[in-house]
N, CA, C and O atoms as a Tinker XYZ file with bonds, in Angstrom:
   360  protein
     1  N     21.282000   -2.367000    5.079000    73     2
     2  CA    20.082000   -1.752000    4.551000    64     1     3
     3  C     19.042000   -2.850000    4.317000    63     2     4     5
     4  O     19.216000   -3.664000    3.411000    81     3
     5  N     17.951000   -2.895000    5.122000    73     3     6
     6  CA    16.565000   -3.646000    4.715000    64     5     7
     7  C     15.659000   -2.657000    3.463000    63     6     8     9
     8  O     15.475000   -1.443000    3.387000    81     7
     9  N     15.275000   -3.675000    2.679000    73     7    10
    10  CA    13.972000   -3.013000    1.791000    64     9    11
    11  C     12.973000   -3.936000    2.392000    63    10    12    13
    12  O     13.130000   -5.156000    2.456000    81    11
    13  N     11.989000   -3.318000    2.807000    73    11    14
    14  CA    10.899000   -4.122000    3.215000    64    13    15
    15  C      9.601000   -3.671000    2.110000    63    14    16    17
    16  O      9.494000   -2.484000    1.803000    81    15
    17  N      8.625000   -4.715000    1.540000    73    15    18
    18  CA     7.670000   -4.981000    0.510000    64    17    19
    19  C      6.421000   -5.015000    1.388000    63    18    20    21
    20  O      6.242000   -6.127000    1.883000    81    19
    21  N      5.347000   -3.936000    1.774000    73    19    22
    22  CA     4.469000   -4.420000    2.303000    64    21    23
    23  C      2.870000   -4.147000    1.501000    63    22    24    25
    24  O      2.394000   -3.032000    1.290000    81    23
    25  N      2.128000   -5.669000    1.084000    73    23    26
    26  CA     0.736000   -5.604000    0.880000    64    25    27
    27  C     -0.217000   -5.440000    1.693000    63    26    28    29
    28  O     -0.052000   -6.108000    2.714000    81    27
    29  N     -1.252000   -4.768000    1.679000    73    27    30
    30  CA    -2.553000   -4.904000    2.707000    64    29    31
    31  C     -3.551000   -4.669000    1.693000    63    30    32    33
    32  O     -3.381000   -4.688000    0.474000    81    31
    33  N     -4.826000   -4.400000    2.465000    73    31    34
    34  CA    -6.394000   -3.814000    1.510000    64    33    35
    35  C     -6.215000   -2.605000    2.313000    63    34    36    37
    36  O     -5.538000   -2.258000    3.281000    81    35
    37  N     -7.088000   -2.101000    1.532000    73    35    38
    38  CA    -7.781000   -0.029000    2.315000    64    37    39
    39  C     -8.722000   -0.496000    2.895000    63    38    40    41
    40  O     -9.078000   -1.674000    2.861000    81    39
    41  N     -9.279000    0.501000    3.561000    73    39    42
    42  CA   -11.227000    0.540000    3.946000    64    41    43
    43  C    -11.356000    2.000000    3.432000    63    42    44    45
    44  O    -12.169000    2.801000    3.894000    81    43
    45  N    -10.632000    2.224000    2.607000    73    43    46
    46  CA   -11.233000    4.113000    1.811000    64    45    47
    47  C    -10.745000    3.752000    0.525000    63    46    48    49
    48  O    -10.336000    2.649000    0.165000    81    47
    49  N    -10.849000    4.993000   -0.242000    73    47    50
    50  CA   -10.429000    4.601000   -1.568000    64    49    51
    51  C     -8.614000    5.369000   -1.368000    63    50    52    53
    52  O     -8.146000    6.104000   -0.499000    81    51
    53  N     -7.693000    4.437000   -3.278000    73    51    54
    54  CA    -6.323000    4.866000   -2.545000    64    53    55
    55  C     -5.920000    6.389000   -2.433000    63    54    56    57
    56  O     -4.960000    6.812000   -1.789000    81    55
    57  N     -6.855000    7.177000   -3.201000    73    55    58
    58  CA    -6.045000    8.185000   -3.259000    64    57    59
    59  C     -6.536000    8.839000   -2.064000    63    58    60    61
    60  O     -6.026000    9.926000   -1.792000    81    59
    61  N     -7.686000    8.244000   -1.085000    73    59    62
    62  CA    -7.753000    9.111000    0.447000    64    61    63
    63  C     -6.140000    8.686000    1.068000    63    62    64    65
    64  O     -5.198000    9.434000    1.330000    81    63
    65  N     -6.243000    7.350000    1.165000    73    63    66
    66  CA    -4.893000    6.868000    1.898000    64    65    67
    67  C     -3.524000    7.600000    1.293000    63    66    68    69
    68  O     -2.623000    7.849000    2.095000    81    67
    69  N     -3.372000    7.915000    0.026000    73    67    70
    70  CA    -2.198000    7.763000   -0.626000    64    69    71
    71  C     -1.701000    9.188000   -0.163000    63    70    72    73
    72  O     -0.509000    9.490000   -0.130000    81    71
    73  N     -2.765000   10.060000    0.204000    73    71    74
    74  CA    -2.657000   11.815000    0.671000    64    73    75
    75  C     -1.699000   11.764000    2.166000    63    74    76    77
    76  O     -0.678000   12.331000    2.555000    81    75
    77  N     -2.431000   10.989000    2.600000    73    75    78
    78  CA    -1.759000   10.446000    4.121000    64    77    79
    79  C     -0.849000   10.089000    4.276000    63    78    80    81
    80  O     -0.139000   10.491000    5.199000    81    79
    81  N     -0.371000    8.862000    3.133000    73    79    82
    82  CA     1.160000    8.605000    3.389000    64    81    83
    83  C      2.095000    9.654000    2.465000    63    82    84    85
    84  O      3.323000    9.622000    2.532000    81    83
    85  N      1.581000   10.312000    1.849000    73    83    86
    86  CA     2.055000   11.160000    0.969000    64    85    87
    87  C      2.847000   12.530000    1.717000    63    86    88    89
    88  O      3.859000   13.185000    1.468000    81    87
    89  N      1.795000   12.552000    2.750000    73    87    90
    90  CA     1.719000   13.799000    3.421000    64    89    91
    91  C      3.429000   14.210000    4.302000    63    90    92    93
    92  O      4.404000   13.526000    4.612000    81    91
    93  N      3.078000   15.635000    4.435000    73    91    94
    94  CA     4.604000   16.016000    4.932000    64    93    95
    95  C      5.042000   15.189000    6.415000    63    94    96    97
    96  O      6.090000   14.638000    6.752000    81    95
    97  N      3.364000   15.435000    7.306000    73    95    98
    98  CA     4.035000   14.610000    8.235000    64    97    99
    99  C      4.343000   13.342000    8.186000    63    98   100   101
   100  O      5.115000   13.030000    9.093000    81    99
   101  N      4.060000   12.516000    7.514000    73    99   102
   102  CA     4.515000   11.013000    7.351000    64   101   103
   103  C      5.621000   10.901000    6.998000    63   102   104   105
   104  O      6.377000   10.073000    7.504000    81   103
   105  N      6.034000   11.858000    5.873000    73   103   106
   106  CA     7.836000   12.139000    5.370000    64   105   107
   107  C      8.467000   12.200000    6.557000    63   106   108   109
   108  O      9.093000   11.259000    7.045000    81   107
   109  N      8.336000   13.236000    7.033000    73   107   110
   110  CA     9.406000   13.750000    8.472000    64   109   111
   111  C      9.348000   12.758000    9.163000    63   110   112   113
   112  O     10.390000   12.193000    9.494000    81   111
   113  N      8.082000   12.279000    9.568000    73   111   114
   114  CA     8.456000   10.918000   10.725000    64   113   115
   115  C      9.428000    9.874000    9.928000    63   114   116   117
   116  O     10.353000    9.347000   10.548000    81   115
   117  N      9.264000    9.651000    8.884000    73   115   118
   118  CA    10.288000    8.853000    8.134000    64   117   119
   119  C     11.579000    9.460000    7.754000    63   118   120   121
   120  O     12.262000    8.622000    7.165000    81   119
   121  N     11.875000   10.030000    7.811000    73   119   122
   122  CA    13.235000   11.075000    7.313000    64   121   123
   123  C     13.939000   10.765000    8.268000    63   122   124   125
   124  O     15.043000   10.221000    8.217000    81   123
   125  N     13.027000   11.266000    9.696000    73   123   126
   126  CA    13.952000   10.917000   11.366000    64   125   127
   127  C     14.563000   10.169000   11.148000    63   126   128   129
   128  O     15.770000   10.271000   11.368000    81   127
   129  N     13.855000    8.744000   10.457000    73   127   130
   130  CA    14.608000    7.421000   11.463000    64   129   131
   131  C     15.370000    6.468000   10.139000    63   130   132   133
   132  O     15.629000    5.265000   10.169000    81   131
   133  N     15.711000    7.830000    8.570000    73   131   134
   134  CA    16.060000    7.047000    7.928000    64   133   135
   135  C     15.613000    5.876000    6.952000    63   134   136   137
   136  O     16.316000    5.063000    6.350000    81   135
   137  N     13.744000    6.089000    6.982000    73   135   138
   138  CA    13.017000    5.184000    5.930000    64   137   139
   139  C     12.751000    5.765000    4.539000    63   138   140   141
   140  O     12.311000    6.915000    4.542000    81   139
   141  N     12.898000    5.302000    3.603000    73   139   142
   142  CA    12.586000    5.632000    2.499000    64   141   143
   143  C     11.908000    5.018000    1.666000    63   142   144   145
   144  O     11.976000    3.847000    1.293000    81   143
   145  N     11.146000    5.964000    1.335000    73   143   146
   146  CA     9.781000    5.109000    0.510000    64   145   147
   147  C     10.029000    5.401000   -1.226000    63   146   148   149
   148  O     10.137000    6.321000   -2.036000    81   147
   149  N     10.031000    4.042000   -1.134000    73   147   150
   150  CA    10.412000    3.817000   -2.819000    64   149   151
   151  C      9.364000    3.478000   -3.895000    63   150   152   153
   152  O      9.454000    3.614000   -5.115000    81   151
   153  N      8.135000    2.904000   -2.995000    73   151   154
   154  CA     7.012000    2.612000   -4.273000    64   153   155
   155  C      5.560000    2.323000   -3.463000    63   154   156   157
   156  O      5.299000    1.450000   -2.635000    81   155
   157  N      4.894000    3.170000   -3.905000    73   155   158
   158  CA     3.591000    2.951000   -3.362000    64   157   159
   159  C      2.448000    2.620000   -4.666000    63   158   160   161
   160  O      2.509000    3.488000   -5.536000    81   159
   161  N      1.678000    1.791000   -4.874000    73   159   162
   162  CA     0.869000    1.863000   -5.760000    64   161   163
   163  C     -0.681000    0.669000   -5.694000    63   162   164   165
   164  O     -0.603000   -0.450000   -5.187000    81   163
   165  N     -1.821000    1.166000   -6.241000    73   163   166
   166  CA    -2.965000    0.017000   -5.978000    64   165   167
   167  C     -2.350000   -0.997000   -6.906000    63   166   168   169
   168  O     -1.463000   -0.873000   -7.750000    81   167
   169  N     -3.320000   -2.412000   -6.381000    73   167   170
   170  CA    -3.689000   -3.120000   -7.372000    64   169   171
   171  C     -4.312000   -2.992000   -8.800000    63   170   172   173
   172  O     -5.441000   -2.501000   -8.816000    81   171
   173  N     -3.731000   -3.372000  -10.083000    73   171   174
   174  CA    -4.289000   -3.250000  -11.054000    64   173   175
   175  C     -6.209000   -3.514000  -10.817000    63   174   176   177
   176  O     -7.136000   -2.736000  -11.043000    81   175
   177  N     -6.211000   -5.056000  -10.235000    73   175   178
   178  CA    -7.291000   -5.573000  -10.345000    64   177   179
   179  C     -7.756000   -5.981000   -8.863000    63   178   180   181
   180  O     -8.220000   -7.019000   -8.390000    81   179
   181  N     -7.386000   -4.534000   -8.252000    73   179   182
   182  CA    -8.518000   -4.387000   -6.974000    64   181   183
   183  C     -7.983000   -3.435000   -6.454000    63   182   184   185
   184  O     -6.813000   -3.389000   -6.073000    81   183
   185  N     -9.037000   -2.325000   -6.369000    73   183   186
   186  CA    -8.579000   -0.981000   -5.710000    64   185   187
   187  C     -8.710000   -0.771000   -4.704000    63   186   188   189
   188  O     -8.791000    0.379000   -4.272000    81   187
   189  N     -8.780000   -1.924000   -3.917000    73   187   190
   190  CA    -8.703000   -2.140000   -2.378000    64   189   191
   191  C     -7.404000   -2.445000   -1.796000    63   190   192   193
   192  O     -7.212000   -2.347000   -0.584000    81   191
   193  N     -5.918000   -3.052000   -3.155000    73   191   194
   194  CA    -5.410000   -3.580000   -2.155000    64   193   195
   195  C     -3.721000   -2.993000   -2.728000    63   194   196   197
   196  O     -3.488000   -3.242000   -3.910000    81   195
   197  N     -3.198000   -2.648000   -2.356000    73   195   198
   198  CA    -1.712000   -2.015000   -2.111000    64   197   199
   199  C     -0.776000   -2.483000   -1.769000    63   198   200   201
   200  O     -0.782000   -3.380000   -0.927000    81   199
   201  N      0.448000   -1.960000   -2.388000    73   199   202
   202  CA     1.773000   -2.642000   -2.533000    64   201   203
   203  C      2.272000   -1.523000   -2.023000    63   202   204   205
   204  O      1.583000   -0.547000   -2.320000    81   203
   205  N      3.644000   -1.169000   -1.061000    73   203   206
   206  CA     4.494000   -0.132000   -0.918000    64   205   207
   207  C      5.700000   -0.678000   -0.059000    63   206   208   209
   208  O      5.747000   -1.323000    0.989000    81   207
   209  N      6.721000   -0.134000   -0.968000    73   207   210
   210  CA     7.983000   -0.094000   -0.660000    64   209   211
   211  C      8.931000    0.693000   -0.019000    63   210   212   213
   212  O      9.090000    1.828000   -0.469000    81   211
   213  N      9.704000    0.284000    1.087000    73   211   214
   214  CA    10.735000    1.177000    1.882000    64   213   215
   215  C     11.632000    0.574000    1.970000    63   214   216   217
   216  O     11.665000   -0.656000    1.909000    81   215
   217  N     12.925000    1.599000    2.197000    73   215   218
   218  CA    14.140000    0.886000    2.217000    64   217   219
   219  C     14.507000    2.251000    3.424000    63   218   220   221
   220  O     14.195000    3.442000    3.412000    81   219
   221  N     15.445000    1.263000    4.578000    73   219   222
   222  CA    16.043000    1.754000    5.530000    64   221   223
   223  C     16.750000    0.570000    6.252000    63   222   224   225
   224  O     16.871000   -0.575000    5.815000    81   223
   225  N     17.310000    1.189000    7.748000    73   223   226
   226  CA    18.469000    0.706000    8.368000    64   225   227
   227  C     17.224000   -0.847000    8.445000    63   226   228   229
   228  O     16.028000   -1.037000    8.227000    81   227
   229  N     18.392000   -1.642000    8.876000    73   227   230
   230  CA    17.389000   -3.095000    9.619000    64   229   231
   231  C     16.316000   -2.727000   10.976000    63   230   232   233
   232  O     16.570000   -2.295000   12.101000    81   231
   233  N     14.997000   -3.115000   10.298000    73   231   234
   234  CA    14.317000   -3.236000   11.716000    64   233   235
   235  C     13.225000   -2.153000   11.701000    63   234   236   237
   236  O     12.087000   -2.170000   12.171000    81   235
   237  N     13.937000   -1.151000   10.989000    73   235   238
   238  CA    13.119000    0.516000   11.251000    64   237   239
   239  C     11.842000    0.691000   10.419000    63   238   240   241
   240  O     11.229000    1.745000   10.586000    81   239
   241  N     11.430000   -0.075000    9.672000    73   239   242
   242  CA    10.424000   -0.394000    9.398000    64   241   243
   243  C      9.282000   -0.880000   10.022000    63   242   244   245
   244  O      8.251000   -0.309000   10.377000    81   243
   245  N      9.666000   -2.097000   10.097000    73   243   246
   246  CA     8.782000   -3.002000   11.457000    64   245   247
   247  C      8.453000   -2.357000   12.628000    63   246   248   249
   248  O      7.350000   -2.481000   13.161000    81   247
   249  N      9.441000   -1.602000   13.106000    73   247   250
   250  CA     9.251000   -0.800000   14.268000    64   249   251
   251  C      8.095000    0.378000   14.023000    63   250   252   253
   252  O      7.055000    0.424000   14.680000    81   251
   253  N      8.432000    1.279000   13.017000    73   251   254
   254  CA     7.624000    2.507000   12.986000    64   253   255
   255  C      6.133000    1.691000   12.651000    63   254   256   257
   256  O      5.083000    2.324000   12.761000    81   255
   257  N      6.127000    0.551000   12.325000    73   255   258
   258  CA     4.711000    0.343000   12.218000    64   257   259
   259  C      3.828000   -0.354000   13.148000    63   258   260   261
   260  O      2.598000   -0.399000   13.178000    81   259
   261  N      5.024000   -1.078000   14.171000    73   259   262
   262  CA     4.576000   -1.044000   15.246000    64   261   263
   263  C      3.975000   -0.448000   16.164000    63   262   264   265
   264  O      3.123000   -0.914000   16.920000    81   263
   265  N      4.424000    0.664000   16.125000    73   263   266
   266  CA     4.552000    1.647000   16.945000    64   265   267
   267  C      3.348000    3.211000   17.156000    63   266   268   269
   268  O      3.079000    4.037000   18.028000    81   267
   269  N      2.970000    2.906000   15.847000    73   267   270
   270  CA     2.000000    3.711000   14.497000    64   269   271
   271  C      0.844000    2.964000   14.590000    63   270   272   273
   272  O     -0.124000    3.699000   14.392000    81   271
   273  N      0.577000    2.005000   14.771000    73   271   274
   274  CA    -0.878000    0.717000   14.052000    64   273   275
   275  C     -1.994000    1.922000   14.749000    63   274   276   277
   276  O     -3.138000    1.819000   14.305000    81   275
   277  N     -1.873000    2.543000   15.326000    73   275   278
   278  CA    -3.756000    3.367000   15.423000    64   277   279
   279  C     -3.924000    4.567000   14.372000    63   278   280   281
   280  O     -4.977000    5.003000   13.908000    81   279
   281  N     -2.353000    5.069000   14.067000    73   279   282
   282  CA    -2.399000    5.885000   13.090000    64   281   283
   283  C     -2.874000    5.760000   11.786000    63   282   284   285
   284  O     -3.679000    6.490000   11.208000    81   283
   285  N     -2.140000    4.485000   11.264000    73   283   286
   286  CA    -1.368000    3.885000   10.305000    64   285   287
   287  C     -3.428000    2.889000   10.126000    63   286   288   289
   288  O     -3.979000    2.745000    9.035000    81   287
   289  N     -3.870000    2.559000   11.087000    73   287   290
   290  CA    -5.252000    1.813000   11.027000    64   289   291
   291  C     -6.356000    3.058000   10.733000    63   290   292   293
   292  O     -7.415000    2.843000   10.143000    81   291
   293  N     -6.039000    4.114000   11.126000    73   291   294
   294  CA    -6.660000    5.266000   10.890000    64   293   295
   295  C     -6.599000    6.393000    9.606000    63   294   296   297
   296  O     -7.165000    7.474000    9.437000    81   295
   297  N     -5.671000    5.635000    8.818000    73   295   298
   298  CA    -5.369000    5.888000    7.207000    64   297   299
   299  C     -6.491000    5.177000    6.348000    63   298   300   301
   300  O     -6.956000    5.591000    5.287000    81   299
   301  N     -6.785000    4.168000    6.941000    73   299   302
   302  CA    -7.651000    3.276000    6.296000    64   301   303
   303  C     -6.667000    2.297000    5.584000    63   302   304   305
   304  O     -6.554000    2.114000    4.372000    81   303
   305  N     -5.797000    1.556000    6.874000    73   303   306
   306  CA    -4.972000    0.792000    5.922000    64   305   307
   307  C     -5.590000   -0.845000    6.698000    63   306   308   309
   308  O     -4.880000   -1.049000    7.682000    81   307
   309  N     -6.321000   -1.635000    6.585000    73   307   310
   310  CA    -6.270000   -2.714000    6.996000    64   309   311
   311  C     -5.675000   -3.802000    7.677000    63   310   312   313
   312  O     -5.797000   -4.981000    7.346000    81   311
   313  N     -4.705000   -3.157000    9.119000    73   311   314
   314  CA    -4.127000   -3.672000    9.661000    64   313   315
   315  C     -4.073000   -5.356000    9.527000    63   314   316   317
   316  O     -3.003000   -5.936000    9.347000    81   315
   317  N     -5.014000   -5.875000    9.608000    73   315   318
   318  CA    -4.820000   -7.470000    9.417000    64   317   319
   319  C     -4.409000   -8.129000    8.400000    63   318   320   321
   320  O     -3.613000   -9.067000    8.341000    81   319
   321  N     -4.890000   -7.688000    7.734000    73   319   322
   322  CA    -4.623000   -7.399000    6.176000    64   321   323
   323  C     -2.850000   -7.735000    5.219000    63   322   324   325
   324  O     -2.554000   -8.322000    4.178000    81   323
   325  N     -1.996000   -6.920000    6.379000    73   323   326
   326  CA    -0.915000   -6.969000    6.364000    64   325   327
   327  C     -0.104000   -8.420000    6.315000    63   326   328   329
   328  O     -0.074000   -9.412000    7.043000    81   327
   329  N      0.728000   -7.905000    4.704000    73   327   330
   330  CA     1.404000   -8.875000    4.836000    64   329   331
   331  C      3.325000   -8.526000    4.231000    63   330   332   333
   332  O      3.795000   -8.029000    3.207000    81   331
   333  N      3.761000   -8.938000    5.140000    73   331   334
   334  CA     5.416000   -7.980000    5.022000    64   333   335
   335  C      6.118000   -8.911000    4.978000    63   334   336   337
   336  O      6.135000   -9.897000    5.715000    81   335
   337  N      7.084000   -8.519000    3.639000    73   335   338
   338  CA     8.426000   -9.245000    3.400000    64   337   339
   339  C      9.346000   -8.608000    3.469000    63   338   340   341
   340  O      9.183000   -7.648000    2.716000    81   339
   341  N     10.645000   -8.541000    4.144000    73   339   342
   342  CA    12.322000   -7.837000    3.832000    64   341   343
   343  C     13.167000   -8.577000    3.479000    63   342   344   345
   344  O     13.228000   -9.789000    3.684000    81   343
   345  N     14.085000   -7.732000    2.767000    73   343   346
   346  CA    15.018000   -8.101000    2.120000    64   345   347
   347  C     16.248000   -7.444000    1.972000    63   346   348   349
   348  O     16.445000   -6.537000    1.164000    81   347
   349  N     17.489000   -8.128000    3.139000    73   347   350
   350  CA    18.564000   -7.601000    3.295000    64   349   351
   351  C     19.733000   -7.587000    1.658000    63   350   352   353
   352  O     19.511000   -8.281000    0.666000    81   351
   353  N     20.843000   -6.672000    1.805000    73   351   354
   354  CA    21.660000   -6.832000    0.773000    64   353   355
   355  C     22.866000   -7.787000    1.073000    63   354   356   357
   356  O     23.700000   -7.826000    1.978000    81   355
   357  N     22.664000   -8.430000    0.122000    73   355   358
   358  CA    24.066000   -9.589000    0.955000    64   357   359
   359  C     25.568000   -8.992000    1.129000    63   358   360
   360  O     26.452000   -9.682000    1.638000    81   359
């Protein structure tokens, strides 16, 4: 099991984005492949920039966002922006 930690900025405000990842279809595409989202939330002291957490098999993370970046850029999530850490269980 990977938990992967990922920060970026918005280009909308969070609660446009937060509807989006919130939303049923974003669940189901994640349900498929086994991701689970454990924590989404802004910055205290910038409502531009976001923390969210998933935990799934190794890899399936990285992948769906690979795979996603016009979607996932079309949330208003700041693709460049991105910055991702995982963390396996020993």
């Amino acid at each position: 099991m990977e938990t992967t930690v990922w920060t970026f900025n918005l280009s909308v405000p969070f609660a446009e984005w937060a509807a989006i990842y919130d939303s049923d279809d974003v669940a189901k595409m994640h349900a498929a492949v086994g991701l689970k989202s454990l924590f989404r939330g802004v910055s205290k002291d910038d409502p531009s920039q976001v923390c969210a957490v998933q935990q799934g098999p190794v890899g399936v993370a990285h992948k769906i966002f690979e795979d996603n970046k016009e979607m996932i850029r079309g949330a208003g999530h700041v693709i460049e922006s991105t910055v991702i850490s995982s963390y396996l269980d020993a």
